[in-house]
VOBA-1610 file (N, C-alpha, C; in pm, whole numbers, padded with zeros to 5 digits, always signed):
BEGIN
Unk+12911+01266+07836Unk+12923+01301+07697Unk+12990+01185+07625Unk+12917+01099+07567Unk+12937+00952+07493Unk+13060+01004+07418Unk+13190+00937+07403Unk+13288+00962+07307Unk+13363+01080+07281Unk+13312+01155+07379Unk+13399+01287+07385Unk+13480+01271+07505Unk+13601+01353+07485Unk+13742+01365+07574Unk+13654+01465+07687Unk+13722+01412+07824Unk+13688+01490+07936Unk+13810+01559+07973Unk+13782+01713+08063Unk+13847+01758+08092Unk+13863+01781+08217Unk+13970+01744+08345Unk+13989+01754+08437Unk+14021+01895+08468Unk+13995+01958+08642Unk+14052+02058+08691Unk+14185+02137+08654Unk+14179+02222+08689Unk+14343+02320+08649Unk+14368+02262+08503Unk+14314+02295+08398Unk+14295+02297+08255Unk+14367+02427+08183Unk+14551+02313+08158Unk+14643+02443+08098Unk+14709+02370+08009Unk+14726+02438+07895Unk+14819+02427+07777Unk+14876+02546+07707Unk+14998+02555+07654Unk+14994+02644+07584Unk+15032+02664+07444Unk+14955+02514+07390Unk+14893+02501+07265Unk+14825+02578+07224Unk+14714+02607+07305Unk+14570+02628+07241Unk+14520+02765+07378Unk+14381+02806+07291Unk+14347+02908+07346Unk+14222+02791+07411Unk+14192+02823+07524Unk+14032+02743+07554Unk+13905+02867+07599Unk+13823+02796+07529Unk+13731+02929+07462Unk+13554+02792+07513Unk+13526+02892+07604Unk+13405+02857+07687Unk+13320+02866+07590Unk+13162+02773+07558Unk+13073+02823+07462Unk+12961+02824+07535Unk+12861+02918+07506Unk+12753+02907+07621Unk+12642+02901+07479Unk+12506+02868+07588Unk+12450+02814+07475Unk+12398+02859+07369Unk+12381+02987+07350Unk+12369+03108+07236Unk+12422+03057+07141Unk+12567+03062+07161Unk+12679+03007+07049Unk+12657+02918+07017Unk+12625+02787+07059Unk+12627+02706+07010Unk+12485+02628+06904Unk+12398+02723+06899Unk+12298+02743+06824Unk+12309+02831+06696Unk+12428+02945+06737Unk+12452+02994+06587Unk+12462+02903+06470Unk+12546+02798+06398Unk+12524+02752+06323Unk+12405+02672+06273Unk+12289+02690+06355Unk+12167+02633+06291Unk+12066+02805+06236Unk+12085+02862+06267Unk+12011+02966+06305Unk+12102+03116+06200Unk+12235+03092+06195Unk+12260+03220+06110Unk+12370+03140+06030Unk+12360+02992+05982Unk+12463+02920+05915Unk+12609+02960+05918Unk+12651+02935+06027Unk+12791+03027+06081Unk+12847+02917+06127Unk+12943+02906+06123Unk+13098+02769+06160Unk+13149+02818+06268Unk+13131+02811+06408Unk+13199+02867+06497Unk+13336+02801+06522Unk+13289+02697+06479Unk+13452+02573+06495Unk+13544+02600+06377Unk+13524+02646+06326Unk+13618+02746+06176Unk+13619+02871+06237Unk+13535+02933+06286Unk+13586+03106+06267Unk+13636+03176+06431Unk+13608+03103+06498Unk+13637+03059+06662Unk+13822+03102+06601Unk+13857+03015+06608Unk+14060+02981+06554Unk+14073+03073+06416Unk+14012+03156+06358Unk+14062+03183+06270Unk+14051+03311+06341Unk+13958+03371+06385Unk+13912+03503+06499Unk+14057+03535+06585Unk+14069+03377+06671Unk+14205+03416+06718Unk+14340+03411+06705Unk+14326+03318+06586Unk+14446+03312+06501Unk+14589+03156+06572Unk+14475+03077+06629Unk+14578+02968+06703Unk+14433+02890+06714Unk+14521+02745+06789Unk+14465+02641+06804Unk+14370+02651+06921Unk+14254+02621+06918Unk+14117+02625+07033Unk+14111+02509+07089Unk+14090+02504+07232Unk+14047+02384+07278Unk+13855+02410+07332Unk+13759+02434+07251Unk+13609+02435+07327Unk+13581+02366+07419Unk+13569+02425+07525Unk+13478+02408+07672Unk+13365+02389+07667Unk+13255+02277+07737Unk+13146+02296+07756Unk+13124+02267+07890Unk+13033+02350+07981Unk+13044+02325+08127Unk+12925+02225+08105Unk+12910+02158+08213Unk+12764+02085+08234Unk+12632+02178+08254Unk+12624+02245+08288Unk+12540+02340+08281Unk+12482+02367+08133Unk+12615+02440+08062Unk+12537+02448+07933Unk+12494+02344+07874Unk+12559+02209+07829Unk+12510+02089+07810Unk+12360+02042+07884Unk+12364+02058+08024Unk+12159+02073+08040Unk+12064+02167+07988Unk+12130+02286+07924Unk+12047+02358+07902Unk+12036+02336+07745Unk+12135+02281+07664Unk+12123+02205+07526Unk+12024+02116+07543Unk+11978+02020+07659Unk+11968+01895+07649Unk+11779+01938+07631Unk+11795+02080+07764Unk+11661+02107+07834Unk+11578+02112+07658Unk+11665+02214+07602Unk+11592+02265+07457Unk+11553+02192+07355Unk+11647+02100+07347Unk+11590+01945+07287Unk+11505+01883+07306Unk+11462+01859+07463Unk+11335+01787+07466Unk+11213+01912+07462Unk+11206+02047+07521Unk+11131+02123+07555Unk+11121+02238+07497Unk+11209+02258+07372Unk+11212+02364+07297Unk+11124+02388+07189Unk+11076+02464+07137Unk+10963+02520+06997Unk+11061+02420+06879Unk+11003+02374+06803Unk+11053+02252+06681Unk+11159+02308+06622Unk+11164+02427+06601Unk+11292+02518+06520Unk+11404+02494+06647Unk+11400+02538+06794Unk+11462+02485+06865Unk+11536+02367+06931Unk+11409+02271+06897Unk+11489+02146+06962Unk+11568+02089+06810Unk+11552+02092+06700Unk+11599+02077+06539Unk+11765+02097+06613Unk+11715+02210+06674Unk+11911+02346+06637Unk+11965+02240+06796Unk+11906+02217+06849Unk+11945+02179+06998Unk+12043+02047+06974Unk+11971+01940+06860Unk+12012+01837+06878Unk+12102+01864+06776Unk+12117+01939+06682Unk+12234+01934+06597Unk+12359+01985+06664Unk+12329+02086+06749Unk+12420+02108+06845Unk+12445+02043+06923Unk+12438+01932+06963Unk+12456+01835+07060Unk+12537+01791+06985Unk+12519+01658+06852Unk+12586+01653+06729Unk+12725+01706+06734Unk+12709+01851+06738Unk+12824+01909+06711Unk+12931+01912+06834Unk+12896+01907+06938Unk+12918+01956+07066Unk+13022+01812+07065Unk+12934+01678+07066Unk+13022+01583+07077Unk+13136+01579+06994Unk+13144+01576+06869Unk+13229+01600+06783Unk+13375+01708+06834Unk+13343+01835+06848Unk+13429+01967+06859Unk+13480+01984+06973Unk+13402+01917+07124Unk+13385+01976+07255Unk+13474+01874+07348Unk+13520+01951+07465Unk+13516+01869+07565Unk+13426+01910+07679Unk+13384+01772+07734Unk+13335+01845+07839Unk+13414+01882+08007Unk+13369+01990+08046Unk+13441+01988+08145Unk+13371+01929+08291Unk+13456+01830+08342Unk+13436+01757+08488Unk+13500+01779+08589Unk+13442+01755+08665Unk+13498+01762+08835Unk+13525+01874+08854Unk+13453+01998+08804Unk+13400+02164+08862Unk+13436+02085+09041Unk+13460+02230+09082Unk+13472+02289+09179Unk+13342+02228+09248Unk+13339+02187+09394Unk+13143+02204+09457Unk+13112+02356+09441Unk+13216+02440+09449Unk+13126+02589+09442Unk+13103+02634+09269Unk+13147+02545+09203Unk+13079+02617+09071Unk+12952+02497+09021Unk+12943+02412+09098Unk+12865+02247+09031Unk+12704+02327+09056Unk+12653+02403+09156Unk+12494+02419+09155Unk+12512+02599+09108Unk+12603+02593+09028Unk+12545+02743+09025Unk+12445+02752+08830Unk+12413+02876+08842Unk+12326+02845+08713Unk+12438+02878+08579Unk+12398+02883+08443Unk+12524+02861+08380Unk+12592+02983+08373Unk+12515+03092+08377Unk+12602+03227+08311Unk+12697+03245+08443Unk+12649+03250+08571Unk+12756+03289+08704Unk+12845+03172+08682Unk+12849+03043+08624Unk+12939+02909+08637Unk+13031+02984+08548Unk+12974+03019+08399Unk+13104+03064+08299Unk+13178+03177+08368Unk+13109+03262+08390Unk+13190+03383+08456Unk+13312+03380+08551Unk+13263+03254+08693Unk+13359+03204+08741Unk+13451+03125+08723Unk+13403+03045+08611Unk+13535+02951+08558Unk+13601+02970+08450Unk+13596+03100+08360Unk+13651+03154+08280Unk+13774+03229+08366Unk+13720+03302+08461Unk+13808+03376+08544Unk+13916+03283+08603Unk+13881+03186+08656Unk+13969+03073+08744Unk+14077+02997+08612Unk+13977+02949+08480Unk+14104+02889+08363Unk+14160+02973+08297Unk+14144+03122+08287Unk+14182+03268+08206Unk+14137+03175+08052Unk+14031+03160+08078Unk+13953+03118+07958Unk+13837+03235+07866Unk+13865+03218+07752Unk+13761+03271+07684Unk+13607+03242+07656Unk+13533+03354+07671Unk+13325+03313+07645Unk+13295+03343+07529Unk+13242+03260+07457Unk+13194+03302+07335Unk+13061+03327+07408Unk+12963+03421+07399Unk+12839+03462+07434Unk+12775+03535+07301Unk+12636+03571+07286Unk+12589+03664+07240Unk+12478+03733+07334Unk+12504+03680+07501Unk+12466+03793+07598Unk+12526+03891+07566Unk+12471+03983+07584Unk+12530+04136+07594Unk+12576+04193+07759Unk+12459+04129+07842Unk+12474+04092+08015Unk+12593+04023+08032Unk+12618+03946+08051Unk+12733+03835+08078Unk+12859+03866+07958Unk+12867+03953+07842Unk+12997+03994+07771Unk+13029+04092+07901Unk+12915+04226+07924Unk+12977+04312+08005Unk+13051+04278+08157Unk+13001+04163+08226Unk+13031+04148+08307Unk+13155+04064+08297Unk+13212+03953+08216Unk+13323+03921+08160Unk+13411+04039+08166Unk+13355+04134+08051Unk+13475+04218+08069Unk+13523+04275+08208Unk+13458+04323+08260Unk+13442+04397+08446Unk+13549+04335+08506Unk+13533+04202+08486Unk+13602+04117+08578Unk+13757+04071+08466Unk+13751+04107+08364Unk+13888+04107+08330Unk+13874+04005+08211Unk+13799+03903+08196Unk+13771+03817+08121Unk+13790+03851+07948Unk+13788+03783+07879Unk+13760+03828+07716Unk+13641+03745+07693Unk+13557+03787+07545Unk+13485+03732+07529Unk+13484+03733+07367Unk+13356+03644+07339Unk+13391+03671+07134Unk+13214+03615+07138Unk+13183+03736+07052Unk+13064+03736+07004Unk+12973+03789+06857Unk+12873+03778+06824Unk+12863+03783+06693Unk+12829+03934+06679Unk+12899+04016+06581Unk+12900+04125+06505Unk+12794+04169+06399Unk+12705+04234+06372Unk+12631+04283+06275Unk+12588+04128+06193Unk+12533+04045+06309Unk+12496+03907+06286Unk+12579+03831+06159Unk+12672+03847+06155Unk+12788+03760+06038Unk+12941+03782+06061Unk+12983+03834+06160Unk+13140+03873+06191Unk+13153+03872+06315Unk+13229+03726+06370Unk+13276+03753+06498Unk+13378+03856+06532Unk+13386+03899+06676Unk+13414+03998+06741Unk+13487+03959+06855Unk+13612+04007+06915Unk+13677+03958+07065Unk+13679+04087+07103Unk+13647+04086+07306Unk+13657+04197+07369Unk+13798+04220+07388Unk+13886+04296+07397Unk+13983+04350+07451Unk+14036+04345+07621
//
């Protein structure tokens, strides 16, 4: 990730909340003109540090080259954005590096007591199960955090 800050293993502060984005989210602002990097910190009321695993970043990258024109448009602006807002996260675990992205967030949300922004409805429920929080979009214009 050209010019963006990397993030090493055991990823703790207690500055900031760090809030996983999978790739749903990060297409909202092309698609329902929504600021997740504004309403993300205002939702939780403190400073955010955004996560991006490598995973989701291939699957940004996949949609860019291979996505319907409305898609790859939102893909690369999100990329755009991603560099700007994001860090990425490096040197995963070998047991989270081949897994696919939704089981990667699940497990490494759990391991940093990190937050998912999703608009799975699959992967919010299972977040929650496992103890996780999550923040997702509400009556398509109002984010939402699980409890």
């Amino acid at each position: 990730m050209d010019g963006a800050p990397s993030l090493k293993n055991n990823i703790g502060s207690n500055h900031s909340t760090q809030v996983l984005l999978d790739t749903n989210f990060l297409l909202l602002p092309f698609q329902r003109r929504f600021d997740i990097y504004e309403e993300i910190p205002r939702l939780i009321g403190r400073h955010v540090t955004f996560l991006i695993m490598p995973q989701i970043l291939r699957e940004i990258k996949w949609l860019q080259e291979n996505g319907r024109t409305k898609e790859q448009n939102a893909a690369r602006n999100a990329l755009h954005l991603v560099h700007q807002n994001c860090q990425l996260v490096e040197n995963l675990p070998q047991s989270l590096q081949n897994l696919d992205a939704d089981t990667a967030l699940l497990q490494y949300a759990k391991q940093i007591n990190a937050i998912v922004a999703t608009n799975d409805g699959d992967l919010r429920r299972k977040l929650v199960k496992q103890g996780s929080r999550a923040i997702f979009l509400r009556k398509l214009s109002v984010l939402a955090l699980t409890e």
